[in-house]
C-alpha positions as CSV (number, residue, x, y, z in Angstrom):
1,X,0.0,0.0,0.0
2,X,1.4,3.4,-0.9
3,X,1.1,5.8,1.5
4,X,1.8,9.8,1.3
5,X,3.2,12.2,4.0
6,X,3.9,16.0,3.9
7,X,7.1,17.4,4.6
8,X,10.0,19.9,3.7
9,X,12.7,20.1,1.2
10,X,14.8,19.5,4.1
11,X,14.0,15.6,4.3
12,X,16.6,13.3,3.4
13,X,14.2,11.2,1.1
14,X,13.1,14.1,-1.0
15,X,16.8,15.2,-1.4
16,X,17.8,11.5,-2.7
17,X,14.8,11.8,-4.8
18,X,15.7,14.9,-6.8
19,X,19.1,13.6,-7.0
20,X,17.6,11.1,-9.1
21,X,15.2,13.4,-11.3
22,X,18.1,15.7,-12.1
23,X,20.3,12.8,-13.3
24,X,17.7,11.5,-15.1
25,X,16.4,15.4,-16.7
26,X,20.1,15.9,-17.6
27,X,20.5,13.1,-19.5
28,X,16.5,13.9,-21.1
29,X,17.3,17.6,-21.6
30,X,20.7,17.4,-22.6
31,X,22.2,21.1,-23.8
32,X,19.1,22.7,-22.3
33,X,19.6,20.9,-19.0
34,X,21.4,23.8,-17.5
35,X,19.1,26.4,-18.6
36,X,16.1,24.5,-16.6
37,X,18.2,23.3,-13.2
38,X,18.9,26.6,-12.5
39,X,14.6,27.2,-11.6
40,X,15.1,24.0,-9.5
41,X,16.4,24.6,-6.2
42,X,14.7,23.5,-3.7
43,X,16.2,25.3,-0.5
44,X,13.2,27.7,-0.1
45,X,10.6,24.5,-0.6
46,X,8.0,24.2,2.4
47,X,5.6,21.9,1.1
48,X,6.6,18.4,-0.3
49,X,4.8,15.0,-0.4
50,X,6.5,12.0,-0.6
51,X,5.1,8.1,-1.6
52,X,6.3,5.2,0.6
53,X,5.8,1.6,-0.1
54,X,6.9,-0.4,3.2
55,X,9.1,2.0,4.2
56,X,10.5,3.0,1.0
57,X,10.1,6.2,-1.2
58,X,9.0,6.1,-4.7
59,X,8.7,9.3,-5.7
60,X,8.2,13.1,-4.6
61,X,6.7,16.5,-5.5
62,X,6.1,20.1,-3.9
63,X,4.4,22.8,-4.6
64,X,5.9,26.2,-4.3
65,X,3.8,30.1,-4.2
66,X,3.9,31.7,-7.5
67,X,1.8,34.7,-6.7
68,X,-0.9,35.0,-4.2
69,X,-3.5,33.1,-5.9
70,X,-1.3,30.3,-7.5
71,X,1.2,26.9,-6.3
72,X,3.4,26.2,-8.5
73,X,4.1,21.8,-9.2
74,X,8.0,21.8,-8.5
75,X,10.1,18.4,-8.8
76,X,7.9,15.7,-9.6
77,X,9.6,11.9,-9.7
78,X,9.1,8.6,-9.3
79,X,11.3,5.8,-9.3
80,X,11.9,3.8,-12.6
81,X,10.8,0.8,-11.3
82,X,7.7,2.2,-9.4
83,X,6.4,3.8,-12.5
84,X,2.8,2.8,-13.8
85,X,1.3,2.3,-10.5
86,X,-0.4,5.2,-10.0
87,X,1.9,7.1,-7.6
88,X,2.8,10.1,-9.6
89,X,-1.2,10.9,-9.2
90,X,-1.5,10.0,-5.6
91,X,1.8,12.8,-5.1
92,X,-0.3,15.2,-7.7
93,X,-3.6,14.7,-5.8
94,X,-2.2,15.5,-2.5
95,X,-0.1,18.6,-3.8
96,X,-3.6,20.1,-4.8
97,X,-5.4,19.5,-1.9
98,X,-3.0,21.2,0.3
99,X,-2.7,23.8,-2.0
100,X,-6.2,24.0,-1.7
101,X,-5.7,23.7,2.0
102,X,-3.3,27.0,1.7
103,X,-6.6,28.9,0.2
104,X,-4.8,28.7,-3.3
105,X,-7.0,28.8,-6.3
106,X,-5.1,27.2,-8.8
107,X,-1.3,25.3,-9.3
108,X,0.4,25.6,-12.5
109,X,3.6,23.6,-13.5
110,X,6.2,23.5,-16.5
111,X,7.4,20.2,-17.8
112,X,9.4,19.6,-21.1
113,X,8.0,18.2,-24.2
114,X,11.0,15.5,-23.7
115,X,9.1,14.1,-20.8
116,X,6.2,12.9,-22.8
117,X,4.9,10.9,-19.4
118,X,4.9,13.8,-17.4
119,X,2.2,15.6,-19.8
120,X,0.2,12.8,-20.1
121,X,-0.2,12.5,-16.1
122,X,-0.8,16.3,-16.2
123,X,-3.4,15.9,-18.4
124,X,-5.0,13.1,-17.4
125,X,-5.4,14.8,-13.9
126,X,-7.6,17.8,-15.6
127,X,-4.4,20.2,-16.5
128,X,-5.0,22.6,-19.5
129,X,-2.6,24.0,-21.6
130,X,-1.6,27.6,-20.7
131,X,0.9,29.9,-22.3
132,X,4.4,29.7,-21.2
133,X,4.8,31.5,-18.1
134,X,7.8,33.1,-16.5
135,X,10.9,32.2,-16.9
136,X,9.4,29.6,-19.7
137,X,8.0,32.2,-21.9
138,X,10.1,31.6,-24.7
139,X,11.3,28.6,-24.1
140,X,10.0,26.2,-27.5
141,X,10.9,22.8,-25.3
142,X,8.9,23.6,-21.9
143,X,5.0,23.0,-21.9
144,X,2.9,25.1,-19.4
145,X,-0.6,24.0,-17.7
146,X,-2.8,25.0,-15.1
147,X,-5.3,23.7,-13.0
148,X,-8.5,25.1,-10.5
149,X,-8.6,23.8,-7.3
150,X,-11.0,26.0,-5.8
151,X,-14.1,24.2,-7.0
């Protein structure tokens, strides 16, 4: 059974976790990789959710204010071999309902069209298209959705 707790950026799991997601997005990214680590620290990160199966994580994500209305889906992973079972959900599901907790209306996220999986759990979970946002705007390999969580 996969179960979910809330922490910080500070926890040892989440930190091996994104160890493994930016080994695995610099090898995906390649010449861009660079470019797109440098909007992924997670130092400042106060909300994170990680998946445990007896004991052992899976996978993480967090959710980080954009503005006063909006969370922002920061470092989304899960292991290789834990892929396909649904966790990557569970992680999204929880991010939005304690953004929702937080009195946020909405979480956006950015995820490059190398990471074909990523957009179809995005999308599968309700996310629409936006424009590139931010730092993305002009970026031709990142993807931008949204979601409303205030309904």
């Amino acid at each position: 059974m996969i179960a979910l707790k809330r922490t910080n950026s500070e926890n040892k799991d989440f930190i091996s976790l994104v160890k493994n997601l930016d080994k695995e997005l610099a090898i995906r990214d390649g010449d861009e990789h660079d470019f797109y680590h440098q909007f992924n620290g997670i130092d400042t990160i106060k909300y994170v959710v990680l998946a445990y199966e007896n004991g052992n994580p899976l996978g993480c994500g967090a959710i980080k204010q954009y503005d006063s209305k909006t969370m922002e889906i920061k470092r989304m992973f899960t292991k290789l071999e834990s892929r396909g079972k649904g966790v990557a959900s569970k992680i999204l599901l929880e991010l939005e309902k304690w953004a929702k907790e937080l009195s946020f209306e909405k979480c956006i996220l950015e995820t490059g069209l190398k990471q074909p999986e990523a957009i179809a759990l995005y999308e599968k979970q309700g996310y629409k298209v936006i424009s590139n946002y931010g730092q993305y705007a002009e970026v031709e390999n990142s993807r931008c959705f949204e979601k409303q969580i205030n309904d």
